[in-house]
C-alpha positions in Angstrom: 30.9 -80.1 -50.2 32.1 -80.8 -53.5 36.1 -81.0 -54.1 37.0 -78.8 -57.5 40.1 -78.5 -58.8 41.1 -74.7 -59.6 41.6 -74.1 -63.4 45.6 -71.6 -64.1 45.6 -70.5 -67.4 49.5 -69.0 -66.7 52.1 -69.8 -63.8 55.0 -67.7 -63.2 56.9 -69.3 -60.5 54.4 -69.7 -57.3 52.2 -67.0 -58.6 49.2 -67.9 -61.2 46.2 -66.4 -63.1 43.2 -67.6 -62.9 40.2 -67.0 -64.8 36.2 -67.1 -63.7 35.0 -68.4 -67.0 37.6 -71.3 -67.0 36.3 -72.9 -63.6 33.6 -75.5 -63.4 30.2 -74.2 -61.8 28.5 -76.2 -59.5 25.7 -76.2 -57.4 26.7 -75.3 -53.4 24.7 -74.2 -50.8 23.8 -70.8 -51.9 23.5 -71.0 -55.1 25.5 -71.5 -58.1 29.3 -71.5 -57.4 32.6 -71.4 -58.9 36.2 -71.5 -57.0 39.0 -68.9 -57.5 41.0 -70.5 -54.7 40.5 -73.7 -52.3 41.3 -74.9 -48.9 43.9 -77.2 -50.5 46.4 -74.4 -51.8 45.4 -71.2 -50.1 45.0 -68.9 -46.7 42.0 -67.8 -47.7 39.2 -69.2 -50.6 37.4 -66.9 -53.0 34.2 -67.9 -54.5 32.1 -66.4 -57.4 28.6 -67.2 -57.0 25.2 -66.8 -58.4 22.6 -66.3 -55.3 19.6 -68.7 -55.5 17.8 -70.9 -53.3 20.5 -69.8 -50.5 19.8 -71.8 -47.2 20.3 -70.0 -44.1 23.5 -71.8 -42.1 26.3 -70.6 -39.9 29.6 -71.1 -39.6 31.8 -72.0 -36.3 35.3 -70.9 -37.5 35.1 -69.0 -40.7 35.0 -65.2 -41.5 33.3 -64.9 -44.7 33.3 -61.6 -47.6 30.3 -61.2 -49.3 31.6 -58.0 -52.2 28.5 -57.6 -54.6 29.2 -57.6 -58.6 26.5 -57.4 -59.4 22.7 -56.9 -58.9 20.0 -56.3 -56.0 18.8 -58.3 -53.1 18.8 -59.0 -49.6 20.9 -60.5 -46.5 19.5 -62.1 -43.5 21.8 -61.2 -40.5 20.8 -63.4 -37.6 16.9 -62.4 -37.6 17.3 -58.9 -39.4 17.5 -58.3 -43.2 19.1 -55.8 -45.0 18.7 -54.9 -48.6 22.0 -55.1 -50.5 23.2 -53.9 -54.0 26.7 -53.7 -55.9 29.7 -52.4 -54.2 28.4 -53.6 -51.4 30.8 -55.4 -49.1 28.8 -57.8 -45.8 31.6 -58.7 -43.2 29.7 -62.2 -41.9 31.4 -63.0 -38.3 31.7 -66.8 -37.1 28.4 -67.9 -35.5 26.3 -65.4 -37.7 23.3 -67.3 -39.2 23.0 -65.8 -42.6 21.3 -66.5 -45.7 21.2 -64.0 -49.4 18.9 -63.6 -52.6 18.1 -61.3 -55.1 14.9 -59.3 -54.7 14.6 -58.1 -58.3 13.9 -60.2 -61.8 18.0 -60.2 -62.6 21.1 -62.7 -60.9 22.7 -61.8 -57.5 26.3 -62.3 -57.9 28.8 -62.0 -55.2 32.0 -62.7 -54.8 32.6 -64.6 -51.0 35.7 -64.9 -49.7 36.5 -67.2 -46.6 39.3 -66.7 -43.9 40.2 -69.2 -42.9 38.8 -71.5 -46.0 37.0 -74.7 -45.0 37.5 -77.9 -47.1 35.5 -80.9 -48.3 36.7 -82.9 -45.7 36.0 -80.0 -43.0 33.1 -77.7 -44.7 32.6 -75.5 -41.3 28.9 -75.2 -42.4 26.0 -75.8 -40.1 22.1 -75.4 -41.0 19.5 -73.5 -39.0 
């Protein structure tokens, strides 16, 4: 797992802003990824990704959030899938195997966010 370093555009004392566009995108394990918050600085991490070429893993610790923005697709749940479209919001348990992708022409995006966030040093990520 790659270690980025999260882009503020504006502090205020210990809160910040962020923006999508300013973080570096990079290839991860489900597709293409950029960090909102990290292991490093936060409770939680939020990633923006673009589903492709997901590989189906689980996790031993970690909750993760997967909130559609945008598009169609799918979500392997253990051994069922189930077809998933923006506004939808797939609570993934510790354990779960699960993999995404989009099942129409246009980008899955999805914004995942992990409780509690794994780091580079301890990615919490485990292949089936």
């Amino acid at each position: 797992m790659k270690k980025v370093d999260i882009r503020e555009c504006a502090r205020v004392g210990r809160a910040s802003v962020r923006r999508l566009g300013d973080q570096e995108e990079w290839r991860s394990i489900c597709g293409t990824r950029r960090d909102l918050a990290n292991a490093s600085e936060e409770p939680a991490a939020f990633h923006y990704m673009r589903i492709s070429d997901s590989r189906k893993h689980y996790h031993e610790r970690t909750t993760e959030y997967y909130f559609v923005v945008e598009g169609v697709g799918e979500m392997e749940l253990d051994e069922e899938t189930v077809p998933i479209r923006e506004g939808d919001l797939i609570v993934v348990p510790p354990g779960t195997r699960h993999t995404s992708r989009p099942t129409a022409e246009a980008e899955l995006h999805i914004l995942i966010v992990a409780i509690p966030p794994f780091s580079p040093s301890d990615p919490d990520h485990h292949f089936v």
